[in-house]
C-alpha positions as CSV (number, residue, x, y, z in Angstrom):
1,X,0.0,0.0,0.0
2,X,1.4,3.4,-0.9
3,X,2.8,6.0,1.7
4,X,0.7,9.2,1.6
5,X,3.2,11.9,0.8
6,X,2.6,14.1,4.3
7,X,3.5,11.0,6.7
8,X,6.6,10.3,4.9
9,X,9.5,10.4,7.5
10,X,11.7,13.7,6.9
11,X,8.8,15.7,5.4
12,X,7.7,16.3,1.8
13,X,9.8,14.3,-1.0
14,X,10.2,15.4,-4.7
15,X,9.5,13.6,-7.2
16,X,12.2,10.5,-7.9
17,X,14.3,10.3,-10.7
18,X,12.0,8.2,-12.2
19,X,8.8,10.2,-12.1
20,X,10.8,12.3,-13.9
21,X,11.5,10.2,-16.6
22,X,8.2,9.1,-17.1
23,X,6.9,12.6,-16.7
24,X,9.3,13.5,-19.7
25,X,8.4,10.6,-21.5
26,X,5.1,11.3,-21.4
27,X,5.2,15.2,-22.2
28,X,7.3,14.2,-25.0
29,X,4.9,11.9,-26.2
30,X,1.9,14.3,-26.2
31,X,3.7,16.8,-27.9
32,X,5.2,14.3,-30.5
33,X,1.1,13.2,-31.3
34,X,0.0,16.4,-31.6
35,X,3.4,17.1,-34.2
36,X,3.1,13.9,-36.1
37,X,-1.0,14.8,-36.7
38,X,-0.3,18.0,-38.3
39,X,3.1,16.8,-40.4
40,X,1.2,13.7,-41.2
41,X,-2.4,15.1,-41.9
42,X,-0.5,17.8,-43.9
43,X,1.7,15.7,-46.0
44,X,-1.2,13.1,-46.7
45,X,-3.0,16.2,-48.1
46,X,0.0,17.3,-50.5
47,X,1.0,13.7,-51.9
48,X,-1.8,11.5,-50.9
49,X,-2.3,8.6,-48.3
50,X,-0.2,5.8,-50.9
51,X,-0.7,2.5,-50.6
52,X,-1.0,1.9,-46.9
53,X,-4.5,4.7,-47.0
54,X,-5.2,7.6,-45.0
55,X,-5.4,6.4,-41.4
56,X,-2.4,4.0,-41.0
57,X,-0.6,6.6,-42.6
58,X,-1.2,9.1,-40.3
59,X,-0.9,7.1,-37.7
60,X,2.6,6.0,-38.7
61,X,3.6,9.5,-38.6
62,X,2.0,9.8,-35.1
63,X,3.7,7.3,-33.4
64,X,7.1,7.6,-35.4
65,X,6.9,11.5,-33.9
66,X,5.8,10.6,-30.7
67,X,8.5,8.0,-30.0
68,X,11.1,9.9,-30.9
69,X,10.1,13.4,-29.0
70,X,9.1,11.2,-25.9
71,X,12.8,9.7,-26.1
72,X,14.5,12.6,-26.1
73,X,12.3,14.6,-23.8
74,X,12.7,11.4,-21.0
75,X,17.0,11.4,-21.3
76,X,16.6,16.0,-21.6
77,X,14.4,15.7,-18.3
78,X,16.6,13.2,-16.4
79,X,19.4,14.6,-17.8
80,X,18.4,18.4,-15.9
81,X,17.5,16.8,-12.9
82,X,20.3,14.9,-12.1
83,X,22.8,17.3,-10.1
84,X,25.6,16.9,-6.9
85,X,24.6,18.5,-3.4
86,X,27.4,20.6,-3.5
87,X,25.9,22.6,-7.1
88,X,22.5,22.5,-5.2
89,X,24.3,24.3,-2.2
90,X,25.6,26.9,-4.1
91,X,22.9,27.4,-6.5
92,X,20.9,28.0,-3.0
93,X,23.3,30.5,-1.7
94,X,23.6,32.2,-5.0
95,X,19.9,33.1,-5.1
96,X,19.2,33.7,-1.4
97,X,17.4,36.5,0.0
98,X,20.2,39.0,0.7
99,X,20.2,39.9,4.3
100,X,19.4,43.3,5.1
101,X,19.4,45.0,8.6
102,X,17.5,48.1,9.2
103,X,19.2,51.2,10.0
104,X,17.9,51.5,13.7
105,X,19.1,48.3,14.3
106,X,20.6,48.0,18.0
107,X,23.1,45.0,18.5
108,X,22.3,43.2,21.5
109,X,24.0,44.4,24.7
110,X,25.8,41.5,25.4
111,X,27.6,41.9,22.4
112,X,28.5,45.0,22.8
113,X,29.9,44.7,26.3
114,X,32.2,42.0,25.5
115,X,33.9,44.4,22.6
116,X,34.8,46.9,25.2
């Protein structure tokens, strides 16, 4: 039985590796149908359907598209994802909130004390 994400131990996960692949895959796939429709549908128009006819045509050019942008949108995806903890660090250092103290600001008197 699955593990609802909020009682996972140490918090909220990202998606795996995986996901991501599949997630890729699947974008890549979608956008590869909706590509091979319109080449297909519009070379089937200019030269005609030939001897296989209209539908298995088109749906050659369909699945031809939408293997090969799923492919290469599943290796680009897992590709970007993968990255070291120390590039994560400084990408998360590099685009922190820059720390800004207001101009009345009183250091503690502790502080302040132990400097004299």
């Amino acid at each position: 039985m699955p593990v609802p994400v909020g009682s996972m131990p140490g918090g909220q996960h990202g998606p795996s590796t995986l996901d991501k692949l599949k997630m890729g895959g699947m974008m890549g796939g979608s956008v590869g149908l909706i590509i091979g429709f319109i080449f297909g549908f519009t070379n089937i128009i200019r030269y005609g359907p030939g001897p296989n006819g209209m539908l298995r045509t088109l749906g050659q050019y369909m699945l031809g598209s939408a293997a090969t942008f799923g492919f290469f949108m599943a290796i680009g995806t897992t590709i970007r994802t993968e990255s070291s903890l120390i590039a994560t660090e400084a990408f998360a250092k590099a685009y922190r909130r820059p720390m800004i103290l207001p101009r009345q600001y009183q250091y503690p008197r502790a502080s302040r004390e132990e400097k004299n």
